[in-house]
MIBA-490678 format. One line per 8 residues: their letters; for each residue z, y, x negated of N, C-alpha, C, O. Coordinates in steps of 0.2 Angstrom, whole numbers, padded with zeros to 4 digits, m for minus. Each point is the difference from the previous one (the first is absolute). Layout:
<pts>
A) Z:Y:X:Z:Y:X:Z:Y:X:Z:Y:X  ...
</pts>
This chain:
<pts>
XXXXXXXX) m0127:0021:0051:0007:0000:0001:0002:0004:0006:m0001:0006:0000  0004:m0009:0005:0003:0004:0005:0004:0005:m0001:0003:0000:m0006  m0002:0005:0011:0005:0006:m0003:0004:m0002:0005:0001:m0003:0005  0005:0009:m0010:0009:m0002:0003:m0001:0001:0005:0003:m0004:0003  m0008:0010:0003:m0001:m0002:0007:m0003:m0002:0002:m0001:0002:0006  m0003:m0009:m0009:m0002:m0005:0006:0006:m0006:m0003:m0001:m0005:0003  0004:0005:m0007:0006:m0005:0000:0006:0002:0004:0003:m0005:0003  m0002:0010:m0001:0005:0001:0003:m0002:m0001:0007:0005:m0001:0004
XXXXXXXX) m0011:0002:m0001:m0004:m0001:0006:m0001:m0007:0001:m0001:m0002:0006  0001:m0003:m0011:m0002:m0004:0000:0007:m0005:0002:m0001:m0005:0003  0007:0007:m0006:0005:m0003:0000:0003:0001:0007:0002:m0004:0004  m0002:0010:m0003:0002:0001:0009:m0004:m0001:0004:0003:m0002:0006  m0009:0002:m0007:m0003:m0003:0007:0001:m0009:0000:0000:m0002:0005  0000:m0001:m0009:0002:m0009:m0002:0006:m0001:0004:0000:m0005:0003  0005:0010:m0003:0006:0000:0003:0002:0001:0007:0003:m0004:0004  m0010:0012:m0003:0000:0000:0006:m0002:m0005:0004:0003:0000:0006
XXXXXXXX) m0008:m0003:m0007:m0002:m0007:0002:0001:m0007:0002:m0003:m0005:0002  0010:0007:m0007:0003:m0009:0003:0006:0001:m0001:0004:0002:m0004  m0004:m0004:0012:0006:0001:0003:0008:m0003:m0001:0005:0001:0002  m0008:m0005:m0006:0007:m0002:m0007:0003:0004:m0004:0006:0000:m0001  m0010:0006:m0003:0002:0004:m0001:0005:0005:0004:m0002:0002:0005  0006:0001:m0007:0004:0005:0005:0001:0007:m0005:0000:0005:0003  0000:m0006:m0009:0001:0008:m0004:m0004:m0002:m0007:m0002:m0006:m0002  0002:0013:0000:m0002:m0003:m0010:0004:0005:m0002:0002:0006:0003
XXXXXXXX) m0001:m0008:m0009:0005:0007:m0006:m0006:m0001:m0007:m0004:m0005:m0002  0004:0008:0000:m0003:0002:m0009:0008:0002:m0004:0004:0003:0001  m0006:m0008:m0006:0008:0002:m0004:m0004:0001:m0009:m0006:0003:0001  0006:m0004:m0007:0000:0003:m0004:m0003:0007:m0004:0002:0006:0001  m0009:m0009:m0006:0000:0007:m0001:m0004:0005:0001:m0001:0005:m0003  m0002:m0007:0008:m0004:0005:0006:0003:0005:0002:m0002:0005:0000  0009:m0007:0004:0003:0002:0001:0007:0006:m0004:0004:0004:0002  m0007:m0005:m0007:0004:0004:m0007:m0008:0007:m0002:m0005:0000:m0003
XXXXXXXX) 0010:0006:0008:m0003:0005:m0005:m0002:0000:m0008:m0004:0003:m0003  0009:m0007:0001:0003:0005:m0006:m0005:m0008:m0005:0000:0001:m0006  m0003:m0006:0008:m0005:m0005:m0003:m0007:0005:0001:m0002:0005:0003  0000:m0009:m0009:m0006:0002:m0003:m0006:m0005:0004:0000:m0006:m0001  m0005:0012:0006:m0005:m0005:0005:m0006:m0001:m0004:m0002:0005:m0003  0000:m0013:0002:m0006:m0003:m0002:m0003:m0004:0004:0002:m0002:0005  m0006:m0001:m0009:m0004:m0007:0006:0002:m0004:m0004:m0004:m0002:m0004  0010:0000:0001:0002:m0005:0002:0009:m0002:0006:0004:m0005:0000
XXXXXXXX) m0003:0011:0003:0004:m0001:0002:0000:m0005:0007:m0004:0001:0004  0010:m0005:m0004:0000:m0004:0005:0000:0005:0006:0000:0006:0000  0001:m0010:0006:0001:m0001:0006:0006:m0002:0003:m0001:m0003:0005  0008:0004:m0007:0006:m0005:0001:0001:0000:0007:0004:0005:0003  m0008:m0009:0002:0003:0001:0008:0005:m0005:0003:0000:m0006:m0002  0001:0008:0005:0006:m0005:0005:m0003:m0001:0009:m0001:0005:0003  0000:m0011:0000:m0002:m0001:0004:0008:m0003:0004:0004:m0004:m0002  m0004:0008:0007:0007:m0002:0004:m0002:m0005:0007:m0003:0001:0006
XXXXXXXX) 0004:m0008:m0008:m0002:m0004:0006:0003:m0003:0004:0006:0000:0000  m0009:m0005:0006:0005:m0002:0004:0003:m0006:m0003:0006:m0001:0000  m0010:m0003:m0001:0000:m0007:m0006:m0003:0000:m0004:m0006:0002:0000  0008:m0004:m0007:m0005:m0001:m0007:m0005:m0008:0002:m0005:0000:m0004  0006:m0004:0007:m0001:m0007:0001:m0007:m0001:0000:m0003:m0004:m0003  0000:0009:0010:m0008:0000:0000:m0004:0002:m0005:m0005:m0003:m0002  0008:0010:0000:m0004:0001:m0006:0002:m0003:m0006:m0005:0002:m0004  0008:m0006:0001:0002:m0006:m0005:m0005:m0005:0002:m0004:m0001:m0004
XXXXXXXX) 0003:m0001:0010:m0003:m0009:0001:m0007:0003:0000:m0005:m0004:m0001  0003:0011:0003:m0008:m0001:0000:m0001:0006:m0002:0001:0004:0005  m0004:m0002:m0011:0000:0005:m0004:m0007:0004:0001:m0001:0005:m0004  m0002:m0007:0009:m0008:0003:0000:0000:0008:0002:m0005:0004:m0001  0011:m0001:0003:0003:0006:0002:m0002:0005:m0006:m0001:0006:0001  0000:m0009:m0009:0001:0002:m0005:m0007:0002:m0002:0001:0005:m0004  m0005:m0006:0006:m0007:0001:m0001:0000:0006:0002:m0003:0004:m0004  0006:0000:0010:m0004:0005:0003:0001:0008:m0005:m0002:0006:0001
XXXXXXXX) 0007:m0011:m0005:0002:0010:m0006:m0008:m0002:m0006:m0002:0004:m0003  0001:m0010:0003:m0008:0001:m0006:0000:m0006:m0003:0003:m0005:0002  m0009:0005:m0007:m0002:m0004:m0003:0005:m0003:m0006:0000:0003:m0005  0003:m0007:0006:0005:m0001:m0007:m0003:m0004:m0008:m0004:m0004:m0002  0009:0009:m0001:m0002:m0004:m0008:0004:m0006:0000:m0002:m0005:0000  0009:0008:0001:0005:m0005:m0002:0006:0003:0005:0001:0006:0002  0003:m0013:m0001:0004:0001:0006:0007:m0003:m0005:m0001:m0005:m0003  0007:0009:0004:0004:m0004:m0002:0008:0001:0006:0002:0005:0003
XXXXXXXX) 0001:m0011:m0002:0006:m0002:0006:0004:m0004:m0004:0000:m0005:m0002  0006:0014:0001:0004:m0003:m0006:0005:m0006:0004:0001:m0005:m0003  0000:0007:0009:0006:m0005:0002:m0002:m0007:0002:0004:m0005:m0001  m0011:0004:0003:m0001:m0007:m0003:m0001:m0003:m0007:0001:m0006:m0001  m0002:0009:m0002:0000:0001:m0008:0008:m0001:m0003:0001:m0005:m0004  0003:0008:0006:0006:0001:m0004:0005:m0004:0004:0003:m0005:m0003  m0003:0006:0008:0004:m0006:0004:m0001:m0006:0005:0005:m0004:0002  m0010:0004:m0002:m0006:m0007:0002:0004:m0001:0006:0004:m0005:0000
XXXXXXXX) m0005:0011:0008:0003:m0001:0003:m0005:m0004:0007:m0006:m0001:0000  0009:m0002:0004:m0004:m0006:0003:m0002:0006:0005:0004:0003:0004  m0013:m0002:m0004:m0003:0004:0004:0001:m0001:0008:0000:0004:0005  0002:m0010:m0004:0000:m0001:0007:0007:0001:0005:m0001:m0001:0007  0008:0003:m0012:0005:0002:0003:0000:0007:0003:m0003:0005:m0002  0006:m0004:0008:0001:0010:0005:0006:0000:m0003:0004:0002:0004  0000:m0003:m0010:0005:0003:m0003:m0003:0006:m0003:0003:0005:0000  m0010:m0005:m0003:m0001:0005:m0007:0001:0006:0002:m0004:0002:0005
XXXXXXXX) 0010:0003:m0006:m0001:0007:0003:m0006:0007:m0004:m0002:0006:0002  m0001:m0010:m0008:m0001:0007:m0003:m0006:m0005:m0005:0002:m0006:m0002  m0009:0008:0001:m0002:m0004:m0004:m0006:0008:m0002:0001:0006:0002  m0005:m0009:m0007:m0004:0006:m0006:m0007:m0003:m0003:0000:m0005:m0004  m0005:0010:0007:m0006:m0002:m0003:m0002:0005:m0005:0000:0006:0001  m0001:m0008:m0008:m0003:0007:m0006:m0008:m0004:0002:m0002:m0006:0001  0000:0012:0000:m0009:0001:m0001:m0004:0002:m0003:0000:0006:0001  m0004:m0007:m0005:m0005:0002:m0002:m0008:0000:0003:m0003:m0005:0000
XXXXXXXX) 0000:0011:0002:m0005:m0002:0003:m0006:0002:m0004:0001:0001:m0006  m0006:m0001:0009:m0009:0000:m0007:0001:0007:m0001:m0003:0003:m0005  0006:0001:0008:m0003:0008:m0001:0005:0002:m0005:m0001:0006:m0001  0007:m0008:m0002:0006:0002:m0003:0006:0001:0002:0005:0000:m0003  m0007:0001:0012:0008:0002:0003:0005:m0005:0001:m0002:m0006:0000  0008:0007:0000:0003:m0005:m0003:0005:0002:0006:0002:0005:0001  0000:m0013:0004:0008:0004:0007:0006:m0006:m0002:m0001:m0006:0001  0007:0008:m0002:0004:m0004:m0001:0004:m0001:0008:0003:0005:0002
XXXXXXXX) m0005:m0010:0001:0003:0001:0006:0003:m0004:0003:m0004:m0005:0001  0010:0005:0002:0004:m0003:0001:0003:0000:0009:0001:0006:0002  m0001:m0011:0000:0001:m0002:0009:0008:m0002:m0002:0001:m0004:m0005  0003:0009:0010:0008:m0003:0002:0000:0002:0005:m0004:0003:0002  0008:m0005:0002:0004:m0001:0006:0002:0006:0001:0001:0003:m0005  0002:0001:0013:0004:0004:m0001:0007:m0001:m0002:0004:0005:0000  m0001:m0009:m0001:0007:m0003:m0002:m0001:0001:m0008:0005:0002:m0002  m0010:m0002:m0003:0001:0000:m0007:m0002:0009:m0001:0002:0004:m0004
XXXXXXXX) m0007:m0001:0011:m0001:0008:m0004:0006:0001:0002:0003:0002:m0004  0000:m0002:0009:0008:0004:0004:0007:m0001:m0007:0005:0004:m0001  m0008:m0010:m0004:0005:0001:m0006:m0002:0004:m0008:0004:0002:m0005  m0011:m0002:0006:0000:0003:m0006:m0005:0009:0001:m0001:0004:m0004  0000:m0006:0009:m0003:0007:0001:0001:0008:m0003:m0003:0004:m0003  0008:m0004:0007:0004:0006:m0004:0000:m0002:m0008:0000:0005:m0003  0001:m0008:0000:0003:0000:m0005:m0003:0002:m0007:0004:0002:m0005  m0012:m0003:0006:m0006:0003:m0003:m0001:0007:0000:m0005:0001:0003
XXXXXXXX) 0007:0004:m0006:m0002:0006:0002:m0008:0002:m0003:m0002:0006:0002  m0001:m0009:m0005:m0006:0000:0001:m0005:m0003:0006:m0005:m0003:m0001  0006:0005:0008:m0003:m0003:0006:m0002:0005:0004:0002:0005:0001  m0008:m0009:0002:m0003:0006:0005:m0004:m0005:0007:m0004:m0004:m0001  0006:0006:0006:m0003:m0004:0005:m0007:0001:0001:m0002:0005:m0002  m0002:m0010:0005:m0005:0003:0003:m0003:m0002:0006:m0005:0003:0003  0008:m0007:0000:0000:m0003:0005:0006:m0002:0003:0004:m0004:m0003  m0001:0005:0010:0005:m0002:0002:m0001:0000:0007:0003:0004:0004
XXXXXXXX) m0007:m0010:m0001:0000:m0002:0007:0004:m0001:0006:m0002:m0001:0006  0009:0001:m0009:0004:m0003:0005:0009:0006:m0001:0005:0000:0004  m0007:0004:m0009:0006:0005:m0002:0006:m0004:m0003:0006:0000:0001  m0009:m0004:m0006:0005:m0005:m0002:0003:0004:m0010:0006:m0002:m0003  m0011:0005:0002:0003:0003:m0007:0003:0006:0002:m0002:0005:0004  0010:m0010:m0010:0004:0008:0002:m0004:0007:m0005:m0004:0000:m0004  0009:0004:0007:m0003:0009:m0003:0004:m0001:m0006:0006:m0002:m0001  m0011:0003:m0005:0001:0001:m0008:m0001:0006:m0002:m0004:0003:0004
XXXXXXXX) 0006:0001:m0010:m0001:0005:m0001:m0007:0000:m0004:m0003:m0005:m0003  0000:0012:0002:m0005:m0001:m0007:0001:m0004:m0007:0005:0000:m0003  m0012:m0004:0002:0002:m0006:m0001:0001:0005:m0010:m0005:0004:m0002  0010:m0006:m0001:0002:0002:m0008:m0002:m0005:m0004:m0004:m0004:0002  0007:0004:m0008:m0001:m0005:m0005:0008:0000:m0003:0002:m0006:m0003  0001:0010:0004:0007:m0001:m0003:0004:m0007:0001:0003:m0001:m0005  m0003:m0003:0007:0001:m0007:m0001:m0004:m0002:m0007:0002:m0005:m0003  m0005:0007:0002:m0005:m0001:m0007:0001:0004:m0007:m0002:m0001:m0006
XXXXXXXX) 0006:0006:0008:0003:0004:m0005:0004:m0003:m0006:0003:m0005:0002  m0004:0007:m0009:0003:m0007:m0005:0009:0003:0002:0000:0006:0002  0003:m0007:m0003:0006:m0003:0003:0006:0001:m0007:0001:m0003:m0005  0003:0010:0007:0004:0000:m0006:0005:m0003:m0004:0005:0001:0002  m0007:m0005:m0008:0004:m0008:m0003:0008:0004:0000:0001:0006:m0001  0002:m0010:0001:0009:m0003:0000:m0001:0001:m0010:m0005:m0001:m0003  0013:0002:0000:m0001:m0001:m0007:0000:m0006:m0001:m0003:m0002:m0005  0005:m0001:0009:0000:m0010:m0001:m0006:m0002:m0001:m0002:m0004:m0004
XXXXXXXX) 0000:0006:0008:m0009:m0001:0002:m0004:0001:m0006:m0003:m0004:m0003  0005:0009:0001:m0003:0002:m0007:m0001:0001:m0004:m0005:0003:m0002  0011:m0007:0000:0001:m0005:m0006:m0001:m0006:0000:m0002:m0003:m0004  0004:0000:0011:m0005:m0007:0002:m0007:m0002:m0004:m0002:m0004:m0004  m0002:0011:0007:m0007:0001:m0003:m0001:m0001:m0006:m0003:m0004:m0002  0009:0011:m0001:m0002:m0002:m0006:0001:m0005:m0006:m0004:m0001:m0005  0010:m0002:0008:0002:m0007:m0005:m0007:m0006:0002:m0003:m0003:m0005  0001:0002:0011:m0004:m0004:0000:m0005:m0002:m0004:m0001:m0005:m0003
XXXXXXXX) m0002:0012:0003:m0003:0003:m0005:m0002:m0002:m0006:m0005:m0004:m0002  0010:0007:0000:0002:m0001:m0010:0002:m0009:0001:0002:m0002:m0005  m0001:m0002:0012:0003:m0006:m0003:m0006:m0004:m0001:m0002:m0004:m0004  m0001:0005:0011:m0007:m0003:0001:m0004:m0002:m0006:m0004:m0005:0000  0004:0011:m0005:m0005:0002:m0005:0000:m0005:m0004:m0005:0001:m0003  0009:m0007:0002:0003:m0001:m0004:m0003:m0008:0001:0000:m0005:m0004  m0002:0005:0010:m0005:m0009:0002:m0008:0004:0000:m0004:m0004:m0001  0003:0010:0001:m0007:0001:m0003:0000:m0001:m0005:m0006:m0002:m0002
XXXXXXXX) 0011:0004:m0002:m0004:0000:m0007:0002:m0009:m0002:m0004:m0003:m0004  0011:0000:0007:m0005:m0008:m0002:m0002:m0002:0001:0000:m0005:m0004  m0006:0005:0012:m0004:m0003:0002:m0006:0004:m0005:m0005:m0002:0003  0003:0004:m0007:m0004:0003:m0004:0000:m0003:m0006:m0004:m0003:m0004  0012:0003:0003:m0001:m0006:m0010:m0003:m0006:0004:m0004:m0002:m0003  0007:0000:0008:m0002:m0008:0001:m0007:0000:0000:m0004:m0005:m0003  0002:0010:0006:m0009:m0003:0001:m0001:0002:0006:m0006:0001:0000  0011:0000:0008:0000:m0004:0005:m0002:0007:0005:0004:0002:0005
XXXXXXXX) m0009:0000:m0007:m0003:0004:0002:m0002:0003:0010:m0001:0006:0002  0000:m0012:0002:0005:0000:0005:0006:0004:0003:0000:0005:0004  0006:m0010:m0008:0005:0001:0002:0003:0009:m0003:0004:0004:0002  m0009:m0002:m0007:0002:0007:m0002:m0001:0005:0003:0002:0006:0001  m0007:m0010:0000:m0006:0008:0005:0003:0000:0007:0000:0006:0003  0003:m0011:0001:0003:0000:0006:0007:0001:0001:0004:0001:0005  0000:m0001:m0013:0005:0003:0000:0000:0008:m0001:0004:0003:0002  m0010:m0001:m0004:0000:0008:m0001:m0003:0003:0004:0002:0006:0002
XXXXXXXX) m0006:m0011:0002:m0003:0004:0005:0006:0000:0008:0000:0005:0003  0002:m0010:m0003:0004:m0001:0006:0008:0003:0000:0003:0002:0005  m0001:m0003:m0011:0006:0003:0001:m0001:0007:m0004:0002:0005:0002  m0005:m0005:m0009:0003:0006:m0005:m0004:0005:0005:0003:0005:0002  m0009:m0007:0001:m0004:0006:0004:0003:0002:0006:m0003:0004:0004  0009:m0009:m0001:0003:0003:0007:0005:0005:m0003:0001:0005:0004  0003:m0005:m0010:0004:0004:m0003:m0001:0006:m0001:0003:0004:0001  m0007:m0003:m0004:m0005:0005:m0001:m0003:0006:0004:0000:0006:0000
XXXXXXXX) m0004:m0012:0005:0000:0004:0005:0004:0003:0007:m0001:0004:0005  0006:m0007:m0007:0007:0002:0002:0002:0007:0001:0002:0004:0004  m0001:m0005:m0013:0002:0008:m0002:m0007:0005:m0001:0001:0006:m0001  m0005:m0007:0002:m0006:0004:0002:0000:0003:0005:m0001:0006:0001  0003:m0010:0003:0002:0003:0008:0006:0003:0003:0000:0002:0006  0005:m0004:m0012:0009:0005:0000:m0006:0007:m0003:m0001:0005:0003  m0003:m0006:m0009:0000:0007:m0004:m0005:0004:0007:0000:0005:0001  m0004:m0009:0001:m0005:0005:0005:0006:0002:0007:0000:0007:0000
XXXXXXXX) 0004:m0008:0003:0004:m0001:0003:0005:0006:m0001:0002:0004:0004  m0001:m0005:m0011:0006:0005:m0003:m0004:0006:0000:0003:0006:0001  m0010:m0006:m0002:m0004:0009:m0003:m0001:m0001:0009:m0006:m0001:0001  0007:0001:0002:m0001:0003:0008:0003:m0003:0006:m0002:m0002:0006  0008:0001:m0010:0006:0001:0006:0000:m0004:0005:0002:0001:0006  m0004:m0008:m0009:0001:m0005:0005:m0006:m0001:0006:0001:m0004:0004  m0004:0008:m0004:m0003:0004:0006:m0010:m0002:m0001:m0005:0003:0001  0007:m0010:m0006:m0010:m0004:0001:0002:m0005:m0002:0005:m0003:m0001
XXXXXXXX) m0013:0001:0002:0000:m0007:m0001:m0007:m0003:m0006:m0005:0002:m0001  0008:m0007:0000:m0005:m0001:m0009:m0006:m0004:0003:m0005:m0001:m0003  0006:m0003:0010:m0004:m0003:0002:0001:m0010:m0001:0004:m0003:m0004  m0007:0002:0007:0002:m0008:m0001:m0004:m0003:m0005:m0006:m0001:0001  0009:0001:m0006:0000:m0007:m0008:m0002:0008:m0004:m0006:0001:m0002  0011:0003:0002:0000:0005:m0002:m0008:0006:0000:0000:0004:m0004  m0004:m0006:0009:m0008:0003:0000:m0002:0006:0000:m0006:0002:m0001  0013:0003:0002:0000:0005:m0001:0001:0005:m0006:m0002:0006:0000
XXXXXXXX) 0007:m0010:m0007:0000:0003:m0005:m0003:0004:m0001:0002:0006:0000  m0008:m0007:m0002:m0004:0004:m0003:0000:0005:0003:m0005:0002:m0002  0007:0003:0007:0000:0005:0002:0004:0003:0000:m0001:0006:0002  0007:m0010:m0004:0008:0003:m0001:0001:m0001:m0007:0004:0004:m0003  m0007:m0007:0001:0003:0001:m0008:m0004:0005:m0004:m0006:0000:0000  0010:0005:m0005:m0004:0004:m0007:m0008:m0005:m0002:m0003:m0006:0000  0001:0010:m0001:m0006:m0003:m0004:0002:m0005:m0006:m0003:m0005:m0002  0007:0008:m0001:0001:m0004:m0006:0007:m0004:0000:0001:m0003:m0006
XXXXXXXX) 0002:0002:0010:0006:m0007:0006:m0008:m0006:0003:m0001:m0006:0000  m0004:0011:0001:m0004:m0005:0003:m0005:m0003:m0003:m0003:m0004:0003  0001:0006:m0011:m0003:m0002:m0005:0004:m0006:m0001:m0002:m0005:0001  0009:0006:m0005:0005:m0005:0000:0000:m0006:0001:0000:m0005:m0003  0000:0006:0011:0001:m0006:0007:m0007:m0002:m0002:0000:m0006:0001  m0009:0008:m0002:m0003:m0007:m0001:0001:m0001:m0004:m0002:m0006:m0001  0005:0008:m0006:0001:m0003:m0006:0004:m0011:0001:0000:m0006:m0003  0002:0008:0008:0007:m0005:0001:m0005:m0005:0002:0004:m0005:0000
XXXXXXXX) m0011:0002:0003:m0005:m0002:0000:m0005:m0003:m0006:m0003:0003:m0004  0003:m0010:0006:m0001:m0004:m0008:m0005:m0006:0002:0001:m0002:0005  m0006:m0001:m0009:m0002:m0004:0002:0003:m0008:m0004:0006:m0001:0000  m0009:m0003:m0002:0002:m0005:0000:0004:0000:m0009:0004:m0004:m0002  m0007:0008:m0001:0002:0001:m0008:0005:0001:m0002:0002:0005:0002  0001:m0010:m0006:0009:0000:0000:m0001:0009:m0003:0000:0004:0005  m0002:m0003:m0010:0002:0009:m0004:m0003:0004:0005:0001:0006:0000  m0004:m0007:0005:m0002:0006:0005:0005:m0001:0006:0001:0004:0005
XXXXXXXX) 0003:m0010:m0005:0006:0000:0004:0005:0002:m0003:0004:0004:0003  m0003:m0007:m0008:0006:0004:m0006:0001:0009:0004:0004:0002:0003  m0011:0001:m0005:0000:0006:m0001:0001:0003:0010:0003:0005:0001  m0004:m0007:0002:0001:0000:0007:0008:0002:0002:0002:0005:0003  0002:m0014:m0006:0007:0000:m0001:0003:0006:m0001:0004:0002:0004  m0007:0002:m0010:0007:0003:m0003:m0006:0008:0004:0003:0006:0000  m0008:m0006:0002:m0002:0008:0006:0005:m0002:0006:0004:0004:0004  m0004:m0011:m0002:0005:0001:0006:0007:0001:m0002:0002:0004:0005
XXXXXXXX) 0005:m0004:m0011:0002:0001:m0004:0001:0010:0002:0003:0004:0003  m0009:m0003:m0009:0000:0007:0000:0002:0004:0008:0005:0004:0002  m0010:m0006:0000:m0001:0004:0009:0007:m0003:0003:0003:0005:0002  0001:m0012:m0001:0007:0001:0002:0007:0005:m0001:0004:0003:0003  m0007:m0005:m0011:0006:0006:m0003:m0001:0005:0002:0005:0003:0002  m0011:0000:m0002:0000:0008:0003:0001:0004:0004:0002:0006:0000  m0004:m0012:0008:0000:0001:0005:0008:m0001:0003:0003:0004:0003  0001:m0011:m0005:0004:m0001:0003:0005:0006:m0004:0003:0004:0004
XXXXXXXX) m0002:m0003:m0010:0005:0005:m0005:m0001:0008:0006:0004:0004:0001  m0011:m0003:0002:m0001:0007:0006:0004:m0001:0007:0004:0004:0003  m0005:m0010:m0002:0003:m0001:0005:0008:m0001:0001:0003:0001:0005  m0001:m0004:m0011:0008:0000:m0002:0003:0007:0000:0005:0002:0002  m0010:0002:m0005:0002:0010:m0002:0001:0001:0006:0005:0002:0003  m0011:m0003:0002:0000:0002:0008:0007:m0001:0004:0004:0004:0004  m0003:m0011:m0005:0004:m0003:0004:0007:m0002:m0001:0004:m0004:0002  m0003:0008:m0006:0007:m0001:m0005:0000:m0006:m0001:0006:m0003:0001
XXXXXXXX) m0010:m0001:m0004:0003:m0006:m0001:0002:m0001:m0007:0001:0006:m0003  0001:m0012:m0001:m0002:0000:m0007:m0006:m0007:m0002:0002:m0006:0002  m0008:0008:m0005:m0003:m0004:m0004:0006:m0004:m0005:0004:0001:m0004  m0008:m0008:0007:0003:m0005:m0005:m0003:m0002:m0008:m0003:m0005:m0001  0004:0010:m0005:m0005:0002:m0005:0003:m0007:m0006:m0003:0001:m0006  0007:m0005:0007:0001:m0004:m0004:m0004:m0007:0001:m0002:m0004:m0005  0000:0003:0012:m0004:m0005:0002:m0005:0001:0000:m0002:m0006:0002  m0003:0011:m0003:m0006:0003:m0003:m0002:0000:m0005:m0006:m0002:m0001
XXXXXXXX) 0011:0003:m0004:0002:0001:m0007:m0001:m0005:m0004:m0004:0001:m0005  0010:m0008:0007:0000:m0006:m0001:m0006:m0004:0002:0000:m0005:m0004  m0004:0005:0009:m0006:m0003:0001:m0007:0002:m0001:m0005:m0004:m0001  0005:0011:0001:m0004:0001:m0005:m0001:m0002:m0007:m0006:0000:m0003  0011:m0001:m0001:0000:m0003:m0006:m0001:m0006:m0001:m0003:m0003:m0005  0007:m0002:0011:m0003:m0007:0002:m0006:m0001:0001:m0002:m0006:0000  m0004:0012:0001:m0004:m0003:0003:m0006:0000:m0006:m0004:m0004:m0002  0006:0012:0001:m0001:0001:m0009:m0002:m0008:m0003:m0005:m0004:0000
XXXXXXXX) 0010:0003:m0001:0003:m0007:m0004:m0004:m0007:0001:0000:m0004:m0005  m0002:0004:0011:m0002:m0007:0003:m0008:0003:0000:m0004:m0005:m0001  0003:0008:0002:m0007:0003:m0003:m0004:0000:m0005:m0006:0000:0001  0009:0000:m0008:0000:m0002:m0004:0004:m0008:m0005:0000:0000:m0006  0002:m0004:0011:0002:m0009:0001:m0006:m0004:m0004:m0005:0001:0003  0004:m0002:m0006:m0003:m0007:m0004:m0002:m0004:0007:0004:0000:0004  m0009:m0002:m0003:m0001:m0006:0005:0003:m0007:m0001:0001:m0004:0005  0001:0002:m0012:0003:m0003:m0002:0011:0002:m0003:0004:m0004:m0003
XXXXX) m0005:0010:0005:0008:m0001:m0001:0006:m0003:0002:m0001:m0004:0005  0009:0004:m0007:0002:m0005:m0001:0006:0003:0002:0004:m0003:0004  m0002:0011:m0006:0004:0004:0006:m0004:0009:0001:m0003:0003:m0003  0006:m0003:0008:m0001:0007:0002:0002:0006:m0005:m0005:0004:m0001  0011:m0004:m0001:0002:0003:m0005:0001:m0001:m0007:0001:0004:m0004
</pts>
């Protein structure tokens, strides 16, 4: 496997070499002191060009970073843009190459970095041929910091919540095993993990971040907040999803009820209350019954 200094040698000289390129930046979590460094971290670069057009119509450019496993080109993938137009301002190759390294990397124009450049405060230049990148500060993560909820906000959350709950547990009497697991998983687990990140958030002042699709919890949460949270983790067996249900249950009450004390807010404890008893109830439903109560 190549080391971060012959990838980074390897990316600036590709650049300094063709003279289409004019600058490059690095933006993710490279670039974040405060991430956790492995081999599996990407490469996030930005190639600053004069036109995307040539490198679009003949891609053989791509060969000179390595041997590819797999290549994927979200924007002709996602928006099946016609390769042969000089409109495209900003296009994106993800890589994978045989050794593990992995470069997400991305050709725009300098009309698309002059709009979003700054804006990223995760960036770091590393080549600037022409003096076209403006001056940015040391690159932070604070744009990444979980972000202090509104009261509206969080009771939003938590009505969702406790409403949502309530198409899991009847996609579970129906049988309809699908629609349960992607309602729990998709919304009850965005809920959740929500206030997981008001409560990590609330214990340190605003001032981190949980990581993207929450990957940091476990570092932030109690040992036994974080027992909890895999409890919420089921496989396909309605009674080992049953019991999942009601640890996601446990763990919201707890966490959201800390963070309401934190934030003056008030926990909504009748809609808790009330659905927890619902869910009680529909958990123990006949598969054959005739009413719910």
């Amino acid at each position: 496997m190549r080391t971060e200094e012959e990838m980074y040698g390897l990316i600036v000289k590709i650049a300094q070499e063709d003279e289409r390129i004019r600058a490059v930046y690095m933006n993710g979590s490279r670039t974040n002191l405060n991430a956790p460094k492995d081999i599996f971290q990407d490469y996030d670069i930005v190639y600053v060009v004069k036109e995307t057009a040539s490198f679009i119509k003949n891609e053989q450019w791509i060969k000179l970073f390595g041997d590819l496993l797999i290549i994927q080109e979200p924007d002709k993938n996602d928006k099946f843009i016609r390769l042969e137009e000089d409109s495209v301002k900003s296009y994106g190759y993800l890589m994978l190459f045989t050794d593990g390294n992995r470069i997400d990397l991305h050709i725009e124009t300098k009309e698309i970095m002059l709009e979003k450049y700054t804006k990223d405060t995760l960036t770091i230049p590393l080549l600037d041929k022409d003096n076209i990148l403006p001056n940015i500060p040391e690159p932070t993560n604070i744009d990444y910091w979980v972000k202090r909820p509104t009261e509206s906000l969080y009771l939003s959350c938590c009505n969702d919540f406790w409403w949502c709950l309530q198409n899991v547990a009847k996609g579970i009497w129906r049988d309809e095993l699908p629609y349960a697991k992607q309602m729990f998983e998709n919304i009850i687990r965005a809920r959740l993990d929500e206030m997981v990140s008001w409560w990590v958030g609330s214990n340190y002042n605003f001032q981190v971040s949980t990581g993207k699709m929450g990957k940091y919890f476990k570092t932030y949460l109690p040992e036994t907040y974080w027992e909890m949270y895999k409890e919420t983790y089921s496989d396909h067996n309605y009674d080992h999803f049953w019991t999942s249900i009601f640890a996601a249950c446990d763990l919201f009450r707890i966490i959201a009820k800390e963070v309401a004390e934190k934030l003056l807010f008030t926990y909504p404890i009748m809609e808790d209350k009330n659905m927890t008893e619902y869910l009680e109830q529909v958990r123990q439903l006949p598969i054959d019954a005739k009413y719910i109560y």
